[in-house]
C-alpha positions as CSV (number, residue, x, y, z in Angstrom):
1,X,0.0,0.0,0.0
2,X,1.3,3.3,-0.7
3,X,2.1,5.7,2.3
4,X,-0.9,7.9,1.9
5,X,-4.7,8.2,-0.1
6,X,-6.7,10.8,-0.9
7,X,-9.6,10.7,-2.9
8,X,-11.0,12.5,-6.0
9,X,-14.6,12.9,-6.5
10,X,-17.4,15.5,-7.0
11,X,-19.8,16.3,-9.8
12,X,-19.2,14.7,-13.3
13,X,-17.7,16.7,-16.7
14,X,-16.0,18.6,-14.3
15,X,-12.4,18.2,-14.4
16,X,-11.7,15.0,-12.7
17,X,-10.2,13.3,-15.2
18,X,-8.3,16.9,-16.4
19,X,-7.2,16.8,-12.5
20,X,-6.3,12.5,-12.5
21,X,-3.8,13.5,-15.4
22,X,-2.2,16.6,-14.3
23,X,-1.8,14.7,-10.7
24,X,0.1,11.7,-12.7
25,X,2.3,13.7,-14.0
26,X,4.3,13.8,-10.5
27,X,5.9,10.6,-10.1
28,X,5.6,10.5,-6.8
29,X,1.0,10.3,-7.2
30,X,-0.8,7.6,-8.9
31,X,-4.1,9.1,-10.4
32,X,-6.8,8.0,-13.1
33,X,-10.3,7.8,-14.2
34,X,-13.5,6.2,-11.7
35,X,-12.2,2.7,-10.1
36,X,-14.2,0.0,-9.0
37,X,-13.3,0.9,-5.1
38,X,-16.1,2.6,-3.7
39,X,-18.7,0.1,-5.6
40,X,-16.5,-3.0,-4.1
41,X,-16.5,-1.1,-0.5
42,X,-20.1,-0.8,-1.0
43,X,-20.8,-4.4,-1.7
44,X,-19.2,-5.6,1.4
45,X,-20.6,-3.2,3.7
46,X,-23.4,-5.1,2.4
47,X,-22.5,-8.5,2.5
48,X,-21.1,-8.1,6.3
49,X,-24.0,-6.3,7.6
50,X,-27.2,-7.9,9.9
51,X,-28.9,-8.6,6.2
52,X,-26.5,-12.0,6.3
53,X,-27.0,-14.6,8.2
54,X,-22.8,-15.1,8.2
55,X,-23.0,-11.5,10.1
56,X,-22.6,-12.9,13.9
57,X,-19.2,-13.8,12.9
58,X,-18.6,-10.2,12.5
59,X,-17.4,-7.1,14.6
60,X,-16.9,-3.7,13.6
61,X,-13.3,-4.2,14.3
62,X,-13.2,-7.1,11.8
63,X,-15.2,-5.1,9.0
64,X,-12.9,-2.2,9.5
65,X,-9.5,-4.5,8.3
66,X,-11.5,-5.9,5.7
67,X,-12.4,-2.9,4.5
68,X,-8.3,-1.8,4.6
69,X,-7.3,-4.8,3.0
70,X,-9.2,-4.3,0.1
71,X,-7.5,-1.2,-0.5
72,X,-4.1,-2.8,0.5
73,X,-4.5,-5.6,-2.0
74,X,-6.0,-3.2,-5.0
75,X,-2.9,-0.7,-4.8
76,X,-0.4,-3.3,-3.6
77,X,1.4,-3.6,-6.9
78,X,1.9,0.5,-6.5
79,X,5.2,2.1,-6.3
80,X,4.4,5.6,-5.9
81,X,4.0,7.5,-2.6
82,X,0.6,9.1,-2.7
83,X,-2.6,7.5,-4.8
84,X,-5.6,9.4,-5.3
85,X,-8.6,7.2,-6.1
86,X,-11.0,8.3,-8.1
87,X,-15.4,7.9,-7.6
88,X,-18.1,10.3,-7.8
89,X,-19.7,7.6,-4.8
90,X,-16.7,9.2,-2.5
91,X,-18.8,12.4,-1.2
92,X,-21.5,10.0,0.3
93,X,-18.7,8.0,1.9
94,X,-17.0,10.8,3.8
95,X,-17.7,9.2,7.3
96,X,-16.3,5.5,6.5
97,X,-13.2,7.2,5.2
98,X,-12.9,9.2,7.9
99,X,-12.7,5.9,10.1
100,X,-10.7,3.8,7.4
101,X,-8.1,6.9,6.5
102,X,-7.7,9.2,9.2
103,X,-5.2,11.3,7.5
104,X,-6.9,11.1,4.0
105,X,-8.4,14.2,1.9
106,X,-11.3,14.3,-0.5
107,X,-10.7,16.7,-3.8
108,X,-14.3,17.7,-5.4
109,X,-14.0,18.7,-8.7
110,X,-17.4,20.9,-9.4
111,X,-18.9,22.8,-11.9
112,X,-22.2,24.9,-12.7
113,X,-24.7,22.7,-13.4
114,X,-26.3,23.5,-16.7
115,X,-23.0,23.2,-18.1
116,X,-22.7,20.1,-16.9
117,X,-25.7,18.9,-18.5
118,X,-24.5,20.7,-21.6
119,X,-21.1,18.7,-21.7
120,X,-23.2,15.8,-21.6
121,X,-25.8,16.6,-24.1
122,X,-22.8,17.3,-26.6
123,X,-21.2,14.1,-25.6
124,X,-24.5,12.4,-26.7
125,X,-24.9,14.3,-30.0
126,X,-21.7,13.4,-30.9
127,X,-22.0,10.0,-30.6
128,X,-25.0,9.3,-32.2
129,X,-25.4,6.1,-33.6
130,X,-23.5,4.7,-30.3
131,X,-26.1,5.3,-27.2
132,X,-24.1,5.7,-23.7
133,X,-25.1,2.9,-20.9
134,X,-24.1,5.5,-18.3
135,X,-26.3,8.3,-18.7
136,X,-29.6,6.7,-18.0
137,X,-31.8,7.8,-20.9
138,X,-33.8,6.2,-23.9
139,X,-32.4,6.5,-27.0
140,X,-35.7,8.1,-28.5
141,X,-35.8,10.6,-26.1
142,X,-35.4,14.6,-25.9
143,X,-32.8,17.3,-24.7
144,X,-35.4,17.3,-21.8
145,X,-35.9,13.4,-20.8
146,X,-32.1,12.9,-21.5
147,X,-31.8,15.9,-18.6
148,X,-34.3,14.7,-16.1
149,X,-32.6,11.4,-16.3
150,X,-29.4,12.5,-15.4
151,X,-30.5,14.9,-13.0
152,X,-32.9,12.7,-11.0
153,X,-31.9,11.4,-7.4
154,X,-30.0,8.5,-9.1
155,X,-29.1,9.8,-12.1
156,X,-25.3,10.6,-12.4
157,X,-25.6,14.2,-12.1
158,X,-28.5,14.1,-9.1
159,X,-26.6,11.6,-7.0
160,X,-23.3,13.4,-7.3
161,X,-24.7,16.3,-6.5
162,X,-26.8,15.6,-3.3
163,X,-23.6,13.4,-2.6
164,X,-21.7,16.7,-2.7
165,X,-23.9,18.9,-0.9
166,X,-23.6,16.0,2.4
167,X,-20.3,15.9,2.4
168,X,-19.9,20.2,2.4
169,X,-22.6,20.0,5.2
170,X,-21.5,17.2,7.1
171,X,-19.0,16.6,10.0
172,X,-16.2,15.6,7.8
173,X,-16.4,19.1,5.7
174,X,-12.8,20.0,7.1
175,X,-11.2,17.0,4.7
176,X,-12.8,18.5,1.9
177,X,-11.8,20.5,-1.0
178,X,-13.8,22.3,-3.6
179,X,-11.8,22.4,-7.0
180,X,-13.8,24.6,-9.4
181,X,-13.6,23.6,-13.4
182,X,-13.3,27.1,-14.2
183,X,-9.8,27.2,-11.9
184,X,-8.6,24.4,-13.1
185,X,-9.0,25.4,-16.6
186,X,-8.2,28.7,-16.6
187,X,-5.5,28.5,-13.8
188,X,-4.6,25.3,-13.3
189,X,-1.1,26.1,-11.1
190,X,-3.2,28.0,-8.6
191,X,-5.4,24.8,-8.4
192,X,-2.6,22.7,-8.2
193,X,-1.0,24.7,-5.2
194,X,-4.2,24.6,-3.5
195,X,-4.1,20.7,-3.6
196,X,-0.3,20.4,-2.6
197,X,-1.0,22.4,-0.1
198,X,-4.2,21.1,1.4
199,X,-2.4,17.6,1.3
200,X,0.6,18.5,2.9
201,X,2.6,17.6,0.1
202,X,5.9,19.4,-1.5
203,X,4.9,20.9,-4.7
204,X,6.3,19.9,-7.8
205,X,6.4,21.1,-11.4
206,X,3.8,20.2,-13.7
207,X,3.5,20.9,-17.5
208,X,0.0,22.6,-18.4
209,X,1.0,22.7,-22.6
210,X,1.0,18.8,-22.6
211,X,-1.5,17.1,-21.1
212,X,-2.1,13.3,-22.0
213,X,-5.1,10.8,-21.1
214,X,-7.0,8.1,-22.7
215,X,-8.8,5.2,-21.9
216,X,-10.4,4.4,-25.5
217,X,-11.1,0.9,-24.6
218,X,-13.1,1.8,-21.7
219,X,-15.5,4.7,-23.6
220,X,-16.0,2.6,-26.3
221,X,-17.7,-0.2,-24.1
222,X,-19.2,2.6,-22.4
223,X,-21.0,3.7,-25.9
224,X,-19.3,7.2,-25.0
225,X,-16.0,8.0,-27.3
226,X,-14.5,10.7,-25.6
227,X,-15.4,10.8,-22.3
228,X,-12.2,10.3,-20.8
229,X,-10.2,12.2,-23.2
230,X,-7.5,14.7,-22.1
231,X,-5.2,15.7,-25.0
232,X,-2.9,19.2,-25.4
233,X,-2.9,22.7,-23.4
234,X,-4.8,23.4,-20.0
235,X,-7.0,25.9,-21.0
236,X,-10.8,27.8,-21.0
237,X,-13.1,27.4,-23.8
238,X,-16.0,29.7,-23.7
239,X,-18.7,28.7,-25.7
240,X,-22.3,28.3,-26.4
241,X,-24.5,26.2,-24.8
242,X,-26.8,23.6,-26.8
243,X,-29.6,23.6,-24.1
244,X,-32.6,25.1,-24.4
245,X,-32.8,28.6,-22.7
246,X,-35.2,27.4,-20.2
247,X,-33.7,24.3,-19.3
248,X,-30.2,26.0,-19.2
249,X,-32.4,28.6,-16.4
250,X,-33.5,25.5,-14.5
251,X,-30.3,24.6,-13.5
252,X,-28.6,27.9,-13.2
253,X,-29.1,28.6,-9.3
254,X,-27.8,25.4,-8.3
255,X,-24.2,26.0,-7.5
256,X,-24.3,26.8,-3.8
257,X,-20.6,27.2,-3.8
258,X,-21.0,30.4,-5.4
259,X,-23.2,32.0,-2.6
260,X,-21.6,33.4,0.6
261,X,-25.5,32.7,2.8
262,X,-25.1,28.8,1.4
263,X,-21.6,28.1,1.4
264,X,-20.7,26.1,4.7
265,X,-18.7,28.0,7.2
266,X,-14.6,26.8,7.0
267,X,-15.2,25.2,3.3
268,X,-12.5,25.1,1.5
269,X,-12.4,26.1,-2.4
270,X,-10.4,27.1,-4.9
């Protein structure tokens, strides 16, 4: 196991994956794209809970090095110093990794949300003859159903997002870290030193022209080419939106981050 995790999670299309690669470039951090982790640590906490019969063999002390093993095992064969595992499911385990990871740190990546329904919409229109199994829609639907199915309670833009909003509200808020796409995109060494320094890590150079990630394999199965693609220059790239004025609207007042009377008190964000 390497000497110390953190975590890397927030809302999706919003720079996790921009974030994974930058953070990979220091040899010292392994960093990618969503891992089965948080779904595995989910499934036991099933399996070993009263639901089982097995469960009276079972103490909280025996769950907890379970639970620490299967991270052990997953990273064993990893020979850098610091990994930062990736899950949008992260935010709505802040407590367990509290207990699990005492010195660990959680990195949200967020953005506003109609552009996050935006960057998905596009990613759909591009690939049209190659329907996505992740963003929970029918493929004769509209703008509108394709939005209401990622933005319901468990869509993949509705879960993240009440996700966030526990973890900025809940006890563990002081090992979290708001990363905004906008800073990372448009100033990506001021994010960067926010991170090193909210680690407690040295910082180290990074190279913002040449930035490299692909896992084509993986969004091809997903019926989404693209999605985890990072190529070229950090940089901002104003543009229009493809929604609908009023569905743009209904989103538009949902990034609490952005308001001093909703922003939790000692939240950290960059």
């Amino acid at each position: 196991m390497p000497r110390a995790i953190h975590f890397i999670s927030g809302l999706p299309r919003s720079g996790s994956t921009l974030l994974a690669a930058l953070l990979q470039q220091n040899p010292r951090f392994h960093a990618g794209m969503s891992g089965p982790l948080a779904g595995l640590l989910g499934a036991l906490l099933g399996e070993m809970s009263e639901r089982n019969e097995f469960a009276v063999f079972l103490d909280d002390a025996k769950r907890r090095r379970i639970l620490r093993a299967l991270f052990d095992e997953f990273y064993a064969d990893s020979t850098t110093k610091v990994v930062f595992d990736t899950s949008r499911a992260w935010c709505a385990r802040m407590p367990a990794i509290a207990d699990l990871f005492p010195e660990a740190k959680v990195i949200a990546c967020v953005r506003e949300l109609p552009w996050i329904i935006d960057s998905i919409e596009r990613l759909v229109q591009k690939n049209l003859y190659s329907p996505s199994s992740i963003f929970n829609y029918t493929s004769g639907g509209t703008v509108y159903t394709r939005a209401n199915g990622v933005a319901g309670a468990d869509g993949m833009v509705g879960f993240a997002y009440d996700a966030l909003k526990q973890a900025c509200y809940g006890t563990q808020a002081d090992r979290l870290l708001l990363v905004q796409y906008e800073t990372l995109t448009s100033q990506p060494a001021r994010a960067l030193e926010a991170i090193y320094d909210f680690i407690g890590e040295p910082c180290a150079p990074h190279d913002f022209q040449h930035v490299d990630y692909d896992v084509a394999e993986f969004d091809r199965r997903a019926g989404t080419p693209g999605l985890h693609t990072v190529r070229g220059k950090v940089k901002a790239e104003p543009r229009k939106t493809l929604l609908p004025p009023d569905l743009f609207q209904r989103f538009a007042g949902d990034a609490f981050w952005n308001d001093p009377q909703r922003l939790p008190e000692g939240l950290r964000i960059v």
